[in-house]
N, C-alpha and C positions, 0 to 999 in steps of 0.2 A: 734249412737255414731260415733265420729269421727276417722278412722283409720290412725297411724302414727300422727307425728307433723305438727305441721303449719309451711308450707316455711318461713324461716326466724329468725324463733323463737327463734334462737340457734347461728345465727348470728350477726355481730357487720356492724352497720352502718359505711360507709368507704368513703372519702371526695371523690365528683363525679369531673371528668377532665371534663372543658372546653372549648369551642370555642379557639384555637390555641394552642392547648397544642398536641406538634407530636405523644402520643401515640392515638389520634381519627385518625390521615392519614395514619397511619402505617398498614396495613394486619399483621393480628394477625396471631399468631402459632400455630401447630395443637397440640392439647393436646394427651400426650402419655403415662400419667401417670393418670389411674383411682384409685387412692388412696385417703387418708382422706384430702389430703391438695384440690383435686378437688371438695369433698364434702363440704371444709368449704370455697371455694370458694362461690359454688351457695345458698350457707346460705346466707353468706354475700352481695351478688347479690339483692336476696332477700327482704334482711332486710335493703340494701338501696334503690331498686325501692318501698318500699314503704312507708319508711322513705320521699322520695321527690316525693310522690304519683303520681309515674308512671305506665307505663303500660308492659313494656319490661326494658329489661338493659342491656347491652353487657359488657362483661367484660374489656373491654380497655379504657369504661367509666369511673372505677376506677384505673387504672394504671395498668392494669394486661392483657400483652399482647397474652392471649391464646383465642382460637377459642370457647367461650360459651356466650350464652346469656338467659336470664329467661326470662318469662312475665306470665302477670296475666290481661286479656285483654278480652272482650266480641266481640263478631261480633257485625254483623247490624241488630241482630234477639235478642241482649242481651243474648246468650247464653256467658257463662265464661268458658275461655282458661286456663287452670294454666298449667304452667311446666316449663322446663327448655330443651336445646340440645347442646350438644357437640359434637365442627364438625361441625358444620350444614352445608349442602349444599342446594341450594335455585333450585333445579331441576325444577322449574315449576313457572311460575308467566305468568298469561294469563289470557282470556276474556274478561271486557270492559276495559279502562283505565279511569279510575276516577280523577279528580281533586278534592285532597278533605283537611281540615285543617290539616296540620301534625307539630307536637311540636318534643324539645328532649330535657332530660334532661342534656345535656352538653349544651344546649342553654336557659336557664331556663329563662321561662314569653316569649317566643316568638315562633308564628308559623306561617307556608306560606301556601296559598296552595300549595299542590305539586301531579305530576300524580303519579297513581301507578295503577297497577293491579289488580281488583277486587277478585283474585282467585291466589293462592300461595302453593306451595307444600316445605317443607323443609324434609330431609333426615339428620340422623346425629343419636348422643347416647345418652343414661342417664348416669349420674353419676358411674350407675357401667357399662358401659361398653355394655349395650341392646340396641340393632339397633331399632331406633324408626324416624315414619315418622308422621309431623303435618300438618293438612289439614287446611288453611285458607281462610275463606273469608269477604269480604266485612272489617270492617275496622281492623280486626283480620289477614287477609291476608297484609294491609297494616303495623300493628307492624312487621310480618315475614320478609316481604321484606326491611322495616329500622332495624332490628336488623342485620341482614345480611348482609346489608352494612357497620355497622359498623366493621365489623369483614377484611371485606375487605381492610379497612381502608378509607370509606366513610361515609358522611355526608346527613343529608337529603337537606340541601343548594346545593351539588352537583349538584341535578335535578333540581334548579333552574334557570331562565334567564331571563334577561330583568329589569323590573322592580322588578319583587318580589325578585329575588337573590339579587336586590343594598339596595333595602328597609330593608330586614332581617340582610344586612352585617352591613348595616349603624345603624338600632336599638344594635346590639351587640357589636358597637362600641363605642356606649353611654352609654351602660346597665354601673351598678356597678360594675359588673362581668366581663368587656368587655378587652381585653386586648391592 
């Protein structure tokens, strides 16, 4: 039997910000307050990464400029990641660098390749307040190090250049969604 609720359950789907919208460039703030409104935050987190059947969400993807991000993401071995970190700090991203497909849901129906680091270490908290560290690899290390950036107030188009950055810019400027 299953212990506690299912991420989300208990949360409300919340309209996802995209492509030019300045809370994705902006470096979010550090959350200082572990109470119920940070719990019904990563509900809701939740309950819209998988409402737009994602893999990760950062909170500034819905308007909410503080430092959390969830996900619910497998590696390259199909093993599943569930959690969530507040705070997170991205202490470690190393070993090979991969060019591999990467999507986001404030870019919705579009992705590039993009490099990233096959191995990722995040530092940061749960919900109440317990220092917790998440080990990533392979494409589980790559959701770590895009959830992180957006916290930063970056994009996974950032690590773009050349052709694939003009390609993604000019698709999103077509999209329906595109601004």
């Amino acid at each position: 039997m299953r212990q506690g609720s299912i991420p989300g359950a208990r949360g409300r789907v919340r309209p996802l910000t995209l492509l030019g919208d300045p809370a994705l460039t902006t470096p979010c703030a550090e959350v200082t307050d572990f109470g119920p409104e940070l719990a019904a935050l990563v509900e809701d987190l939740f309950a819209t990464m998988y409402a737009a059947r994602g893999v990760g969400l950062a909170a500034n993807q819905v308007g909410v400029p503080s430092r959390v991000f969830v996900y619910d993401c497998p590696d390259d071995e199909d093993v599943r990641h569930l959690g969530h970190v507040v705070n997170p700090r991205l202490v470690q991203a190393d070993g090979v660098s991969i060019r591999g497909p990467e999507g986001c849901l404030s870019l919705p129906g579009l992705e590039a390749g993009t490099v990233r680091h096959d191995h990722a270490v995040v530092e940061g908290f749960t919900v109440t307040g317990e220092p917790v560290t998440v080990h990533g690899t392979g494409f589980f290390a790559r959701c770590l190090q895009h959830e992180c950036d957006h916290l930063e107030g970056g994009l996974y188009v950032d690590h773009l250049t050349g052709w694939r950055r003009r390609r993604v810019l000019r698709q999103a400027a077509r999209a329906p969604w595109g601004r």
